[in-house]
C-alpha positions as a printed NumPy array, in Angstrom:
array([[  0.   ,   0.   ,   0.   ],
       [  3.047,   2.272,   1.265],
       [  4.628,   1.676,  -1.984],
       [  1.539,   2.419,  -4.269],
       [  0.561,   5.704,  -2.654],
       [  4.394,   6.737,  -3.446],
       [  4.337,   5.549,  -7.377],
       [  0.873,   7.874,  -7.005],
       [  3.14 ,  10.899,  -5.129],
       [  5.489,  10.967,  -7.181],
       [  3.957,  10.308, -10.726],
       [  1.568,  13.728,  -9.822],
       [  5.173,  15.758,  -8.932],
       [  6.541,  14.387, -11.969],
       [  4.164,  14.867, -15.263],
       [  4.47 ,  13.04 , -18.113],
       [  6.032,  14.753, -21.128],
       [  2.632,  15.021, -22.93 ],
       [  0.758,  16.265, -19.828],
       [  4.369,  19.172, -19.352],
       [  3.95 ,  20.693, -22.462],
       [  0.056,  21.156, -22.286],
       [  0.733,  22.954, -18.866],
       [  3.407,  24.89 , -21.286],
       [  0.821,  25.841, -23.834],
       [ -1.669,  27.026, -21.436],
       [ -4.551,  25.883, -23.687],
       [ -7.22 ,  27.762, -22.082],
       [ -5.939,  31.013, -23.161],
       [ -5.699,  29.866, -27.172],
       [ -9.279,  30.534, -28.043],
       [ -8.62 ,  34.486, -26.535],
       [ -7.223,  34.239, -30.384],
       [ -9.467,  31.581, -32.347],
       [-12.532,  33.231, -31.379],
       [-12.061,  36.539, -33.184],
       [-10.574,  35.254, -36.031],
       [-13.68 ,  33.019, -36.112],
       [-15.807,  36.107, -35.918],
       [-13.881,  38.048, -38.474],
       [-14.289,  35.157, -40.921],
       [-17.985,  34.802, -40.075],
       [-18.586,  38.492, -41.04 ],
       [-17.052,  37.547, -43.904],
       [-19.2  ,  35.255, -44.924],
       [-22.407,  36.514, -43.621],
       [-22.652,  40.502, -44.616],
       [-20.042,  40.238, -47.59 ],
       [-20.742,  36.863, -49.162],
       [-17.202,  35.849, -49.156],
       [-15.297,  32.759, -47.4  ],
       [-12.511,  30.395, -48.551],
       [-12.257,  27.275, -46.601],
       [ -9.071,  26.766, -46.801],
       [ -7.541,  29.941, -46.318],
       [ -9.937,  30.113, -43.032],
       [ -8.283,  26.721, -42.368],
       [ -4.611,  28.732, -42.294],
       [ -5.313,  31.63 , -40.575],
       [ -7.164,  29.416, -37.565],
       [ -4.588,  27.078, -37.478],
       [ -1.912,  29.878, -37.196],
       [ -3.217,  32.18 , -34.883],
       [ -3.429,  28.822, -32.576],
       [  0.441,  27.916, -33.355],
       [  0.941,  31.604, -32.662],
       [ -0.652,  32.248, -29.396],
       [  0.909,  28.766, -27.978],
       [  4.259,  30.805, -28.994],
       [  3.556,  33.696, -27.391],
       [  2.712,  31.739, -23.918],
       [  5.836,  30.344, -23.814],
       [  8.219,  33.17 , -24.895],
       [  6.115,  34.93 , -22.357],
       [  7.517,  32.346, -20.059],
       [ 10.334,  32.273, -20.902],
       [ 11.562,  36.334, -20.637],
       [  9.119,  36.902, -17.308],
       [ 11.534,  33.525, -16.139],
       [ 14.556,  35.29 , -16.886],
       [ 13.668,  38.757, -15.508],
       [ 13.069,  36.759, -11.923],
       [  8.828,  37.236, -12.401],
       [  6.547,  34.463, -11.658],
       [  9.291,  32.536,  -9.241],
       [  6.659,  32.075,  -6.589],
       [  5.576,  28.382,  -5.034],
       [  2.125,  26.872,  -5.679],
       [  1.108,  27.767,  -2.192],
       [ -1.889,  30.257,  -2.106],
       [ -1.119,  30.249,  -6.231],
       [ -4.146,  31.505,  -8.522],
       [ -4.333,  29.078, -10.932],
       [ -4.897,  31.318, -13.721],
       [ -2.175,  33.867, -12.923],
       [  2.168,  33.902, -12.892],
       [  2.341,  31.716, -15.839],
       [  2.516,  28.276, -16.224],
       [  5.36 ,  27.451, -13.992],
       [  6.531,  24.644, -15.719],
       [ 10.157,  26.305, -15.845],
       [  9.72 ,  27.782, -12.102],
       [  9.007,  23.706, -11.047],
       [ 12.457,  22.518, -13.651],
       [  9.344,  20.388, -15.312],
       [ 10.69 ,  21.636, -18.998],
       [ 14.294,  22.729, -19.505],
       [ 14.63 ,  26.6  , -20.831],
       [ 16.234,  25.709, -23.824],
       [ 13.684,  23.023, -24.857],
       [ 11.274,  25.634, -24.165],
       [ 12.935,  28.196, -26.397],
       [ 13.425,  25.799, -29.112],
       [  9.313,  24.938, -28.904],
       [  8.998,  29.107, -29.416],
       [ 11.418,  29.42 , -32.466],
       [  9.513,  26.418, -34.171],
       [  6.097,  27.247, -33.116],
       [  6.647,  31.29 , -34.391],
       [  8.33 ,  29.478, -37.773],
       [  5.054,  27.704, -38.353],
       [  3.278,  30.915, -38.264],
       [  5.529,  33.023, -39.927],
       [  5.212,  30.037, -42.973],
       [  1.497,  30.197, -43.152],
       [  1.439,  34.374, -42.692],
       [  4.062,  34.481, -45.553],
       [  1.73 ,  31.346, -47.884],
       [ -1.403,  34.165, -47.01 ],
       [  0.534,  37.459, -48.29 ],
       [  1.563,  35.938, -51.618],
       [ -1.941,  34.555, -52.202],
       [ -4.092,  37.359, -50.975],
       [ -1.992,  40.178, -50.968],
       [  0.449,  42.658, -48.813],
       [ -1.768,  44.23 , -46.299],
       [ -1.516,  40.643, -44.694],
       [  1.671,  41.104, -44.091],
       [  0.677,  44.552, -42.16 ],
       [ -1.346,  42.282, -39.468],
       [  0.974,  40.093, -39.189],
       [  4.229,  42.354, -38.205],
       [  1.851,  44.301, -35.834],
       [  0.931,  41.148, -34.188],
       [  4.218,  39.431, -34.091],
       [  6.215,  42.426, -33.24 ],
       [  3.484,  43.097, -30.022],
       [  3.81 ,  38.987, -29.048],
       [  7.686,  39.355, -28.929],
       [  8.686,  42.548, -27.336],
       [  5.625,  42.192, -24.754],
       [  8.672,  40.713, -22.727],
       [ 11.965,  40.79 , -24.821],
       [ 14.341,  43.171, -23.921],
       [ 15.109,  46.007, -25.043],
       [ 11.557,  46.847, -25.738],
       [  9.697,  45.233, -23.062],
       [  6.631,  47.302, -23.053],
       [  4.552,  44.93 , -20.927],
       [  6.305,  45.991, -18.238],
       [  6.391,  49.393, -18.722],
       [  2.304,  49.651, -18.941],
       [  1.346,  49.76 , -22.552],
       [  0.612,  45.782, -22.067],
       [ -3.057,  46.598, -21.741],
       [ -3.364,  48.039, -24.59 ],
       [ -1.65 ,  46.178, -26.708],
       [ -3.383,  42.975, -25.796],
       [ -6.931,  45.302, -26.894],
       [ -5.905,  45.927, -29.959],
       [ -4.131,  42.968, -31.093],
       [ -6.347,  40.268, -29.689],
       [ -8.982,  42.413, -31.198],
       [ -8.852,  44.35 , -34.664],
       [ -5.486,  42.869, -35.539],
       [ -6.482,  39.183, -35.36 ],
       [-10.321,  39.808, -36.92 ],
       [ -9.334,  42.419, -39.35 ],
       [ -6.655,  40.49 , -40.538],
       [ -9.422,  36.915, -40.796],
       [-11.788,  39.681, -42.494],
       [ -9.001,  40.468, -45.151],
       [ -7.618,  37.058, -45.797],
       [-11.204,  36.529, -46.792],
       [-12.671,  40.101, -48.216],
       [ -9.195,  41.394, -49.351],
       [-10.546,  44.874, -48.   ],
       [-11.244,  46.09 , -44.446],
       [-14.758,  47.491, -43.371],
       [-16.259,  49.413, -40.491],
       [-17.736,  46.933, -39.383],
       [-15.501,  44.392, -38.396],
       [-13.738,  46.992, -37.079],
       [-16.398,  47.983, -34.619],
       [-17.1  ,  44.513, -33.507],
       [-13.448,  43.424, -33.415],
       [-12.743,  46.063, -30.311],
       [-15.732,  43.27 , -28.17 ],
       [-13.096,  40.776, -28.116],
       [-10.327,  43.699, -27.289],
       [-11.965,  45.01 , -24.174],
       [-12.841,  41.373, -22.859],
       [ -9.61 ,  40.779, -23.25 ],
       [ -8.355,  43.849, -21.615],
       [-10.659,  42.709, -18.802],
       [ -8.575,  39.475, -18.666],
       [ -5.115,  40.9  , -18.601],
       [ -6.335,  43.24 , -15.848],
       [ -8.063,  40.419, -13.771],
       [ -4.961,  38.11 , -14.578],
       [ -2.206,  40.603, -13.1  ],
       [ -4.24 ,  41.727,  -9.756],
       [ -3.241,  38.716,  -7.897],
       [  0.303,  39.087,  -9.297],
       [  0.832,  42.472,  -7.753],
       [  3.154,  42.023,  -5.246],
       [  5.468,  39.733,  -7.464],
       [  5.119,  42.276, -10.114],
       [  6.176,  45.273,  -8.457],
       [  9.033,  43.82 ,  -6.185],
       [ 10.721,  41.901, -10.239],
       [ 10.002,  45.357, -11.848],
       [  7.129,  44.537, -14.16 ],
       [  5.057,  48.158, -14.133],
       [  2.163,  46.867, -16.008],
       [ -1.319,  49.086, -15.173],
       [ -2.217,  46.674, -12.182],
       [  1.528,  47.191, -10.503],
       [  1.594,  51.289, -11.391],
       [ -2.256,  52.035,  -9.866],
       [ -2.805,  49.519,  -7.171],
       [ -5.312,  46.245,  -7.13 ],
       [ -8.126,  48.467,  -6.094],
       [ -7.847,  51.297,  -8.8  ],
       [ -7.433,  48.279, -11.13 ],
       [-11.257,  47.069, -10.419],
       [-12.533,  49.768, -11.951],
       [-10.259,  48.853, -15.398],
       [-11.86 ,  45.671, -15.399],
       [-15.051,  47.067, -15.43 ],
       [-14.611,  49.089, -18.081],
       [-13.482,  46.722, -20.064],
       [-16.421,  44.779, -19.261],
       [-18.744,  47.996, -19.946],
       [-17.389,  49.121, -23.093],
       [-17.588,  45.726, -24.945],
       [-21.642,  45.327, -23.813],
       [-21.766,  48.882, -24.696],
       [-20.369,  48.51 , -28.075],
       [-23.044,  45.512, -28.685],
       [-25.702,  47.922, -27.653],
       [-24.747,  51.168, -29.852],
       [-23.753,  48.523, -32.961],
       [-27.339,  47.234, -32.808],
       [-28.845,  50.567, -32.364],
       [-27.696,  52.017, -35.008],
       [-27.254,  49.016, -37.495],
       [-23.888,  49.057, -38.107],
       [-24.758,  44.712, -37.321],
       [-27.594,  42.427, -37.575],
       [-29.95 ,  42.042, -34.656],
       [-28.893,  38.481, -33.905],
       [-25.691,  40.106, -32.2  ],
       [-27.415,  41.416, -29.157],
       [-27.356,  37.559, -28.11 ],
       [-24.108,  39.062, -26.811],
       [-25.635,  40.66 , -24.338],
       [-26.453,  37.344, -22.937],
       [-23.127,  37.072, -20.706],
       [-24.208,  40.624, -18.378],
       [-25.291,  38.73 , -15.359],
       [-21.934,  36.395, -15.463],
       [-19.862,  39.491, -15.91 ],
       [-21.615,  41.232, -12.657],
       [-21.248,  38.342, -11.098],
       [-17.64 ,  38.265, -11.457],
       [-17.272,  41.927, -10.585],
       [-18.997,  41.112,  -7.508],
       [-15.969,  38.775,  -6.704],
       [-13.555,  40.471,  -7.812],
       [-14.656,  43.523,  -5.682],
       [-15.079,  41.743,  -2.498],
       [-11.8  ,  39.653,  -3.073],
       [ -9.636,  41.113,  -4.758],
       [ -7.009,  41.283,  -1.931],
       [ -6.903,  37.184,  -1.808],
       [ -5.577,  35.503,  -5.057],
       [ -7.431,  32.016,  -4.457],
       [-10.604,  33.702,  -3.167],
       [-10.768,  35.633,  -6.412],
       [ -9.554,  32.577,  -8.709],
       [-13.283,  32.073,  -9.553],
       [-13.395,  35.24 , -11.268],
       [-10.984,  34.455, -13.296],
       [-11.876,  31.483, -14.438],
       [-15.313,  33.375, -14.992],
       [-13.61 ,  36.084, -17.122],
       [-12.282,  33.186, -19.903],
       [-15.899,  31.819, -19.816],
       [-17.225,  35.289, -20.112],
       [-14.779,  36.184, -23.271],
       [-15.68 ,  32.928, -24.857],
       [-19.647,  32.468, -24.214],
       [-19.92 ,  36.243, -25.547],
       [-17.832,  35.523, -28.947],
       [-19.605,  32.248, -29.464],
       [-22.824,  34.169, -29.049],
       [-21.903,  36.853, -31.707],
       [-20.216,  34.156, -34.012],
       [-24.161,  32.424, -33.754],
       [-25.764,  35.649, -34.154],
       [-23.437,  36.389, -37.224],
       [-24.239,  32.951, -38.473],
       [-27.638,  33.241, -37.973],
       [-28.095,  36.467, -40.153],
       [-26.067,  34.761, -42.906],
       [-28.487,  31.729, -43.265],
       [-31.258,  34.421, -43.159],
       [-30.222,  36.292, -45.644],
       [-29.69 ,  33.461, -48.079]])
């Protein structure tokens, strides 16, 4: 008995190889960039009649090779620059990386090595794209590869210097669904614009939620992001506006017809995102207390795109 319960000890501190590298790619986070490339496409297809299977095929399959990159360069420079070197105890689980290089569980060259050929794969597809569909493609792509790299690479290292934020907005927002939108349309168009900045300020919402419970770490390795610069109470009130301005932009983009009147199924996710407000708020000083509202955040950002990928859908087959 003695001796099973220590096989059982010591295969859960030792993970296999397969079961490393998913804690590596920190899966959960990957559909943060499937979903609005999804939508982009789906706009696309529904209000311009235009969608190529198999360049849809490309672009989904790199943005998901790409964001697995950026994870684990992420991990890689915040490893280097001493952030994230806490122990599991009172840990959020969705916050300070994946630790896998904290806990020796991958060495940091294997882990480098993963980056270069993960970013390759991308950089192959993105370069297929701009010879078949044209230059602008290329545009997305250096904006969004030059923001995944220097979030943490020195010199640049603007995620620690508080443009982070921001960044995350814009690219995991207009960059990623423009740039679906253009691989299919080869033009860009208000609205995709409009409704690519919904998946920006969720995700704004997330970064901000993500680095509250790393504050202390944060500040004392030298990584001013928002959170570390304005304190975890200040920092509530930048969730909510994330929160706020992606409903709102539902709202006015109904209102006013800029989208079909199947989005407002967006809207749908309000009481979850109060919800996790209401946790946040009342918890935001204890990282495991408030690990619920992260989690709810991710489920938040990806109920709401599903619901405006559906509603996008469902206009299409309407109109046909």
């Amino acid at each position: 008995m003695t001796l099973k319960m220590n096989h059982s000890l010591k295969h859960e501190a030792h993970p296999g190889v397969i079961n490393k590298w998913m804690r590596a790619f920190r899966l959960h986070y990957v559909p943060t960039s499937i979903f609005p490339a999804l939508l982009g496409s789906v706009i696309a297809w529904s209000r311009f009649d235009q969608f190529n299977v198999f360049y849809f095929s490309l672009v989904i399959g790199a943005v998901t090779v790409h964001h697995i990159g950026l994870n684990m360069i992420d991990d890689v420079f915040d490893y280097r620059h001493a952030v994230d070197h806490s122990s599991g105890d009172g840990k959020n689980p969705y916050t300070g990386g994946s630790g896998v290089l904290t806990g020796k569980l991958i060495p940091l060259q294997h882990m480098i090595t993963a980056v270069v050929i993960f970013y390759l794969i991308a950089l192959m597809v993105a370069a297929y794209l701009t010879v078949q569909v044209g230059w602008v493609v290329l545009v997305f792509v250096a904006i969004g590869s030059f923001s995944s790299v220097f979030y943490t690479m020195p010199p640049i290292r603007y995620g620690y210097r508080g443009f982070g934020e921001l960044s995350m907005l814009i690219n995991f927002g207009p960059v990623i669904s423009l740039g679906s939108f253009y691989v299919q349309t080869r033009s860009v168009a208000w609205e995709p614009f409009v409704i690519s900045l919904i998946p920006g300020f969720l995700m704004w919402s997330m970064i901000i939620i993500n680095e509250i419970p790393d504050y202390d770490e944060d500040l004392r390795s030298g990584k001013l992001n928002l959170v570390a610069r304005i304190g975890t109470k200040k920092s509530i009130a930048l969730y909510a506006a994330g929160l706020f301005c992606a409903y709102f932009t539902i709202l006015i983009s109904v209102c006013f017809r800029l989208t079909p009147w199947s989005v407002v199924s967006g809207l749908f996710t309000i009481p979850m995102a109060y919800h996790a407000f209401k946790i946040l708020k009342e918890n935001y000083l204890d990282k495991t207390k408030m690990a619920p509202a992260n989690l709810a955040t991710i489920k938040i950002h990806a109920l709401t795109m599903i619901f405006l990928i559906i509603g996008y859908w469902v206009d299409g087959i309407l109109q046909r």
